[in-house]
C-alpha positions as CSV (number, residue, x, y, z in Angstrom):
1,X,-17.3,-8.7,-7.0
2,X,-16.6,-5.2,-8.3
3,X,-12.7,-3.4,-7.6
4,X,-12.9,-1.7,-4.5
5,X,-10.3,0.2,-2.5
6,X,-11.1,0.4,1.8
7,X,-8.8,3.1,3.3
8,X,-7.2,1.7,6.8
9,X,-4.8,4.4,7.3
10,X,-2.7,7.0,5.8
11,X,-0.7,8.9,8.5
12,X,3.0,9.4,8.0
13,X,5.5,8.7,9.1
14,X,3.9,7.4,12.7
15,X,0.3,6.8,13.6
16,X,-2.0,9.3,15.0
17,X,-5.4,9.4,16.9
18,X,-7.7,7.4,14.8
19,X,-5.4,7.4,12.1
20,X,-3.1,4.6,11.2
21,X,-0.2,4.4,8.8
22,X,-0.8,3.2,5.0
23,X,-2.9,0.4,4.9
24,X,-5.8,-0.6,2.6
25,X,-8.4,-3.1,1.8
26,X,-8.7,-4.3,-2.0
27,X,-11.4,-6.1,-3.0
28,X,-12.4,-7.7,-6.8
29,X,-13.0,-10.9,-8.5
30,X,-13.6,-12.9,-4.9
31,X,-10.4,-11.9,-3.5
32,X,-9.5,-9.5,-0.3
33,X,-5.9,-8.4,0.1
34,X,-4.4,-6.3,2.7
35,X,-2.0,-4.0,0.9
36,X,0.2,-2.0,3.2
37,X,0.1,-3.5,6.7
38,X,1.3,0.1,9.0
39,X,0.9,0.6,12.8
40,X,-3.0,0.3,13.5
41,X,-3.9,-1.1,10.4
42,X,-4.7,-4.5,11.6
43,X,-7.3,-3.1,13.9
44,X,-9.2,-1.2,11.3
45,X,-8.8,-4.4,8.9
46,X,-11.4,-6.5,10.9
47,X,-13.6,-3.6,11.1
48,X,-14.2,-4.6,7.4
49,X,-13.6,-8.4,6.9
50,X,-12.2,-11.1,8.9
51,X,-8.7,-11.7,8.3
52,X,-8.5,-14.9,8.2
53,X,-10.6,-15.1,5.4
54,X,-7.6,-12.8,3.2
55,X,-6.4,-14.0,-0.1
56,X,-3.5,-12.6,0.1
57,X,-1.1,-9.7,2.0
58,X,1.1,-7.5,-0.1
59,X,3.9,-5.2,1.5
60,X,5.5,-2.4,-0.6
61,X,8.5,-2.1,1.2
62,X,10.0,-2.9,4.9
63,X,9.6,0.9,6.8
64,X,8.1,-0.1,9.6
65,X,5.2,2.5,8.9
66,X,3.8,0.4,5.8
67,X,4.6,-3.5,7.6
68,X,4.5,-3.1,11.2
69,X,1.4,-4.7,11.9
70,X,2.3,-7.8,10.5
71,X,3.7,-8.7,13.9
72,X,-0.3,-7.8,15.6
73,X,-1.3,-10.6,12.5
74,X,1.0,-12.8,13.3
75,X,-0.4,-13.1,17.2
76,X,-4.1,-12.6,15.9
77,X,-3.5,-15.5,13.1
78,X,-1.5,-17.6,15.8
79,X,-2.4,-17.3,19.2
80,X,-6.1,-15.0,18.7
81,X,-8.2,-17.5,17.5
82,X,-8.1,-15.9,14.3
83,X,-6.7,-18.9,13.1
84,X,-6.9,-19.4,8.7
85,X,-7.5,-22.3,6.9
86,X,-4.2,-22.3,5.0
87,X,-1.3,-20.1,5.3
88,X,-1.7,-16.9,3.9
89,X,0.1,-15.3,0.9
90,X,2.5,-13.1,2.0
91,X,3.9,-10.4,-1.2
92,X,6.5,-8.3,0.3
93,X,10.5,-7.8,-0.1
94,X,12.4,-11.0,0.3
95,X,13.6,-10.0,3.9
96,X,10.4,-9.8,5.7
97,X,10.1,-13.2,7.3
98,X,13.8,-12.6,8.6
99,X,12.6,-9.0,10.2
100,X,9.4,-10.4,11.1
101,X,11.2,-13.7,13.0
102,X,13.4,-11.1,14.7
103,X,10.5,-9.7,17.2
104,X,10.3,-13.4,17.9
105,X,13.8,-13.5,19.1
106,X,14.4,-16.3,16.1
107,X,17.2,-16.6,13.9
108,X,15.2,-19.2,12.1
109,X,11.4,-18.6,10.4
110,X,10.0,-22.0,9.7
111,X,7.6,-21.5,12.7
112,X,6.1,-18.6,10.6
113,X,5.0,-21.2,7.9
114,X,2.0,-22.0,9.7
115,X,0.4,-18.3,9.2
116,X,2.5,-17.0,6.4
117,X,3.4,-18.2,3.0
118,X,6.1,-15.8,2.0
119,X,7.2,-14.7,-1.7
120,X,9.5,-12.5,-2.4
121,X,8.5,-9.5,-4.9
122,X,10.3,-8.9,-7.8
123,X,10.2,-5.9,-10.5
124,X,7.4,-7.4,-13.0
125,X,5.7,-9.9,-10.3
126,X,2.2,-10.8,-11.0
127,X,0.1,-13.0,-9.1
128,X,-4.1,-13.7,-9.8
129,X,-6.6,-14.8,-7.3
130,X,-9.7,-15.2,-8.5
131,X,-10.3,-12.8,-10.8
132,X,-7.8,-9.7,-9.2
133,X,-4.5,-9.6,-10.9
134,X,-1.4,-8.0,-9.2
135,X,1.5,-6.9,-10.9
136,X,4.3,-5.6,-8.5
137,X,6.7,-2.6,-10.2
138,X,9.7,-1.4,-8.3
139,X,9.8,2.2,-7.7
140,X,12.6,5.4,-6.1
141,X,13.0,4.6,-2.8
142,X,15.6,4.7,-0.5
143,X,15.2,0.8,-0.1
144,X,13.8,-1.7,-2.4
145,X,10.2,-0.3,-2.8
146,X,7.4,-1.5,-4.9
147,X,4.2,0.2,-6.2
148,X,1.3,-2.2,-7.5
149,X,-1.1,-2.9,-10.2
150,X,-4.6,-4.4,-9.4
151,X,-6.8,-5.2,-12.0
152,X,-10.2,-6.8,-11.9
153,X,-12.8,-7.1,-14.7
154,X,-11.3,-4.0,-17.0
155,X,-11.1,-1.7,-13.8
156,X,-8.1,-0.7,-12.7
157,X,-6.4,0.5,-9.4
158,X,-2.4,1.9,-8.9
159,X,-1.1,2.3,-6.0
160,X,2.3,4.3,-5.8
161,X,3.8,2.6,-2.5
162,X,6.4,4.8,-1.1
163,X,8.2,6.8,-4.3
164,X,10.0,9.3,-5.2
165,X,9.4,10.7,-9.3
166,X,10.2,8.1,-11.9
167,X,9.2,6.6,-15.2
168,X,8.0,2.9,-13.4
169,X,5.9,5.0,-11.0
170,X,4.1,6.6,-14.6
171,X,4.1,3.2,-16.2
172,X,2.6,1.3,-13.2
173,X,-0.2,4.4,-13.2
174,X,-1.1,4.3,-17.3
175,X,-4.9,4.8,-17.7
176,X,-5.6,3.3,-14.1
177,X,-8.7,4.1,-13.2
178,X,-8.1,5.3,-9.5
179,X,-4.2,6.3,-8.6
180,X,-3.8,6.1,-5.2
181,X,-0.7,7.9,-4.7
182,X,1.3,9.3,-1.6
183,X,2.5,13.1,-1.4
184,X,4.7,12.9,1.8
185,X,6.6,15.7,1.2
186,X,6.4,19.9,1.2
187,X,9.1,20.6,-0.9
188,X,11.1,18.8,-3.2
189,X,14.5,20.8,-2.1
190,X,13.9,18.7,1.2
191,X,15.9,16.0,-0.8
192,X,18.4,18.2,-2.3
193,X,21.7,17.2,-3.0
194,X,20.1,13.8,-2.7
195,X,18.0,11.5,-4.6
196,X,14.4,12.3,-4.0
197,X,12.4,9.4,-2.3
198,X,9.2,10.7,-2.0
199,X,6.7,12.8,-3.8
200,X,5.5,16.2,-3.2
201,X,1.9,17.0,-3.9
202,X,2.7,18.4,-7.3
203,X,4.4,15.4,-8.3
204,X,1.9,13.3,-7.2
205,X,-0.5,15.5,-9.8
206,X,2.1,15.5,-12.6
207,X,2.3,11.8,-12.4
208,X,-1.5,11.7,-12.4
209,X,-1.8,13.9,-15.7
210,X,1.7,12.1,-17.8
211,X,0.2,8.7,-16.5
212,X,-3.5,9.4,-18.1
213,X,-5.5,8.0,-14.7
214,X,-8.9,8.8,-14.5
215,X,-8.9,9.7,-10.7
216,X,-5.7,10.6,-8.6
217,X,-6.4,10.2,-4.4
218,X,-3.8,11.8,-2.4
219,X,-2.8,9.5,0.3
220,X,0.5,9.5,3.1
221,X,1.2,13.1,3.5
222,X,3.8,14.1,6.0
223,X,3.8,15.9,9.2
224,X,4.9,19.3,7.0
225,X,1.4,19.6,5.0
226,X,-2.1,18.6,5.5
227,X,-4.0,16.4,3.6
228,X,-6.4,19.2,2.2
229,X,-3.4,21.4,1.2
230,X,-1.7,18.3,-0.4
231,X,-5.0,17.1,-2.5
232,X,-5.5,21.0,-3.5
233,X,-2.0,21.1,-4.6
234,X,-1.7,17.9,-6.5
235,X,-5.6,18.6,-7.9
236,X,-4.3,21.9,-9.0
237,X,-1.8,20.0,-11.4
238,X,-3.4,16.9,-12.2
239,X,-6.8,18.7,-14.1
240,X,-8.7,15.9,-13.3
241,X,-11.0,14.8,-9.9
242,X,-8.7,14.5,-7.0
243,X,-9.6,13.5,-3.9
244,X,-8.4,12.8,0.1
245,X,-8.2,9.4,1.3
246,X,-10.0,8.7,4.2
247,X,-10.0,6.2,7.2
248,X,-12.7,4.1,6.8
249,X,-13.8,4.8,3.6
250,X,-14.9,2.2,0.8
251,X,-14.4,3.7,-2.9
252,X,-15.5,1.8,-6.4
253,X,-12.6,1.6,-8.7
């Protein structure tokens, strides 16, 4: 099975009208993971694949805009009839079964183990199923954050997570073949005085070009821009073919 990426939803920071936060479908080597599980997400996932037939989840961080729809899993996986054959891999920050217990009303999560597998990510974490490899790399944030690596048969997809400028964020993007990559914010003076947790669209574009990808997609831009200006912007930088993500949309790597 050839890389793919699915787009389930870029909107940030909150969902809109038939589009949902980040979310995404990757797809290589016999494996499906849901990367990114944001408000709305879950619906558009089984527009694509069943989910209880997912390899694996991976979480880049604990905003509620990038994980909230774990709880929607959870009652589809548990109570929905959705019901997998073995728990399934959950990738995320090491707290996410305790926030995801606490909608429950739980101080405990054993009953998750039954759906979930959790592991914690790590700076450097790699896991393989089948033949996709993910390597987890942690990233500026203003909590612990995580951008990610797939690979699958030479082709390679990076995906920047939520991330302010910095040399992992290059590193994790070095001759990928598709950089998806957010550009949340206007203007980088927004964070002035402050360390700066999220890209603008011509950092998104300078990372693209010091990183060497072969194709940058502009994904999670913020209520301040659109997503056209933001992809012209970063394109503008980048030299190289730039394009929107889109709901719905399937894309080769």
């Amino acid at each position: 099975m050839p890389l793919t990426l699915t787009v389930l939803g870029t909107a940030s920071p909150h969902p809109a009208p038939g589009r949902p936060c980040s979310g995404h479908l990757v797809r290589g080597g016999g494996a499906e993971v849901w990367v990114d599980a944001g408000p709305g997400t879950f619906a558009e996932l089984q527009r694509h694949t069943d989910p209880a037939r997912l390899s694996a989840i991976w979480i880049s961080h604990l905003h509620a805009d990038h994980c909230a729809d774990l709880l929607a899993a959870m009652y589809a996986l548990a109570y929905g009839g959705l019901t997998p054959e073995a728990p399934v891999p959950v990738y995320a920050p090491a707290d996410c079964a305790r926030r995801l217990a606490g909608f429950f009303g739980r101080p405990d999560t054993g009953f998750l183990d039954g759906v979930f597998a959790f592991h914690a990510l790590e700076d450097g974490h790699t896991v393989r199923h089948g033949a996709l490899l993910l390597t987890s790399r942690a990233v500026r944030h203003d909590t612990e954050a995580y951008g990610l690596r797939a690979e699958c048969e030479g082709r390679v997809l990076a995906y920047s997570g939520d991330s302010g400028p910095c040399a992992a964020l290059t590193g994790l993007a070095r001759d990928a073949d598709l950089f998806l990559c957010e550009a949340d914010i206007d203007d980088a003076g927004e964070h002035r005085g402050s360390e700066q947790v999220h890209l603008t669209p011509e950092d998104a574009g300078n990372t693209a070009r010091a990183a060497g990808a072969r194709r940058l997609l502009v994904t999670h831009v913020g209520p301040t821009l659109t997503p056209g200006a933001a992809t012209a912007r970063a394109a503008a930088v980048f030299g190289g073919p730039t394009g929107t993500a889109r709901e719905g949309v399937t894309i080769s790597v």
